[in-house]
C-alpha positions as CSV (number, residue, x, y, z in Angstrom):
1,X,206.4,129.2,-53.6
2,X,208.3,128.5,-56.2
3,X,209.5,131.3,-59.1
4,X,210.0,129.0,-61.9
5,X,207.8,126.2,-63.5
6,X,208.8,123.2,-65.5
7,X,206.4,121.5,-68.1
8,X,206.6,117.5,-67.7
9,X,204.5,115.0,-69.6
10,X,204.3,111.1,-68.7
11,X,204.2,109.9,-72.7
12,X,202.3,106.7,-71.2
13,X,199.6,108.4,-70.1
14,X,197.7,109.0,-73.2
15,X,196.1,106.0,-73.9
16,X,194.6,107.4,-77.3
17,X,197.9,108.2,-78.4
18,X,199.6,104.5,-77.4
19,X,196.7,102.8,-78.9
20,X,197.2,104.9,-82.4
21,X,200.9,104.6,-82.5
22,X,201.0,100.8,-81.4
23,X,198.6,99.7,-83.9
24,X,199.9,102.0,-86.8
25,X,203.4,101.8,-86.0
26,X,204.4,98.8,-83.7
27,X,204.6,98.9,-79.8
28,X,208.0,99.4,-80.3
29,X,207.7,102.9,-81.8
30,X,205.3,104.1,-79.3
31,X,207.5,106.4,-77.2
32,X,209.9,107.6,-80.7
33,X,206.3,108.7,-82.1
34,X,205.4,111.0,-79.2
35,X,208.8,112.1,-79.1
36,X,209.0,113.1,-82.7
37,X,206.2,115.0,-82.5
38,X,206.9,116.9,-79.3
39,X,210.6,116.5,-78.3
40,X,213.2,119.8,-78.4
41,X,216.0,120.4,-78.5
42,X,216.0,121.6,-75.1
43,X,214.0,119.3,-73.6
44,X,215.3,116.2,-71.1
45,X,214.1,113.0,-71.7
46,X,214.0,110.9,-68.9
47,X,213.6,106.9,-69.8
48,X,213.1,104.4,-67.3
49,X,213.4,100.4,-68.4
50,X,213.6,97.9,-65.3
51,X,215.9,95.7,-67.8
52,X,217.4,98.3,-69.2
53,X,216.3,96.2,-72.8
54,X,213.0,97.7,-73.5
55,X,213.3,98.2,-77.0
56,X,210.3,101.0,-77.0
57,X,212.3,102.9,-74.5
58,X,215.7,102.4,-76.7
59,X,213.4,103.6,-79.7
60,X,212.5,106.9,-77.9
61,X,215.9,107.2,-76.4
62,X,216.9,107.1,-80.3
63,X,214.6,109.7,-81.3
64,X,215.4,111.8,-78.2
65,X,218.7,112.0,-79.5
66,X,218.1,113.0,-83.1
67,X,216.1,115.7,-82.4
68,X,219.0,117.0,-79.7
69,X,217.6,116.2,-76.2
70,X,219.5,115.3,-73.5
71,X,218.8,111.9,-72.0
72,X,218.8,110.6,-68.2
73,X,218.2,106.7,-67.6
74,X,216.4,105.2,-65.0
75,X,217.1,101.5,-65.2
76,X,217.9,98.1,-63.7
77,X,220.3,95.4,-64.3
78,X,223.0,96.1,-67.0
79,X,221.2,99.3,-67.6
80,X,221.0,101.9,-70.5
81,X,224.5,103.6,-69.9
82,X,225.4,103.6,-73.6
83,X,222.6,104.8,-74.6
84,X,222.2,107.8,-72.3
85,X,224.0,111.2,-70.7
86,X,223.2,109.8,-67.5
87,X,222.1,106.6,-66.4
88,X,221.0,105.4,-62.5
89,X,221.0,101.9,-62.6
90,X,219.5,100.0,-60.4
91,X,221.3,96.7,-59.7
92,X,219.8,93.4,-58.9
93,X,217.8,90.8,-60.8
94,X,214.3,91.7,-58.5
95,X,212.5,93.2,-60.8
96,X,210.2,94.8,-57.8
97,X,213.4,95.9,-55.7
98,X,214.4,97.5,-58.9
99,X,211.0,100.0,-59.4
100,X,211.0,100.7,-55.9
101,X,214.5,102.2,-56.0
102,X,213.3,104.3,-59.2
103,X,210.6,105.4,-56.9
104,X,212.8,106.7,-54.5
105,X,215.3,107.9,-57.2
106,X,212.5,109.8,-59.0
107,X,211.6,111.6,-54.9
108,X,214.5,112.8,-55.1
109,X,215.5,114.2,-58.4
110,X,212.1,116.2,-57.8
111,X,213.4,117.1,-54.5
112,X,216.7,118.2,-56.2
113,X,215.3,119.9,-58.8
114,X,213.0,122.1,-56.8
115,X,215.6,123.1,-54.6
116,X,217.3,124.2,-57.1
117,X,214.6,126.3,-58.4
């Protein structure tokens, strides 16, 4: 079992949230929001865009950084590289191909991770 646990939130999974910020504040501010309020400086945001051009997730990515987080992309096509540490692009213009290697890539971070644990 493992020694060590890691708190993880999916910031598209409150719908209450989404529907507050997107109607107070623009869909495009939905992610920068959450991440205002909650983000830290030691915290890891981990933004995934299947263009790479998603301007919410550029917003949060924005608001990751000014409150000190580190950043790792998950993206597709010219991906996010500038605006991340990291960034795992996945290449191709099939925007299905493209999710089902961030499916695979997010397997094995997890698997990564835990091991390291």
């Amino acid at each position: 079992m493992f020694k060590t646990t890691l708190a993880a939130i999916a910031l598209t999974a409150d719908s209450a949230a989404l529907t507050a910020c997107g109607n107070a504040y623009g869909y495009q501010n939905v992610f920068k929001r959450q991440i205002e309020a909650l983000g830290r400086s030691q915290d890891v945001l981990v933004a995934f865009s299947t263009s790479g051009k998603s301007q919410n997730v550029i917003e949060g990515i924005h608001a990751a950084r000014r409150a000190g987080m580190q950043v790792l992309g998950i993206s597709g096509r010219k991906g996010m590289a500038a605006e991340c540490d990291i960034d795992l692009i996945c290449p191709g213009g099939n925007t299905a191909r493209i999710q089902e290697l961030h499916l695979l890539l997010v397997h094995l971070l997890v698997e990564a991770i835990e091991r390291s644990l």
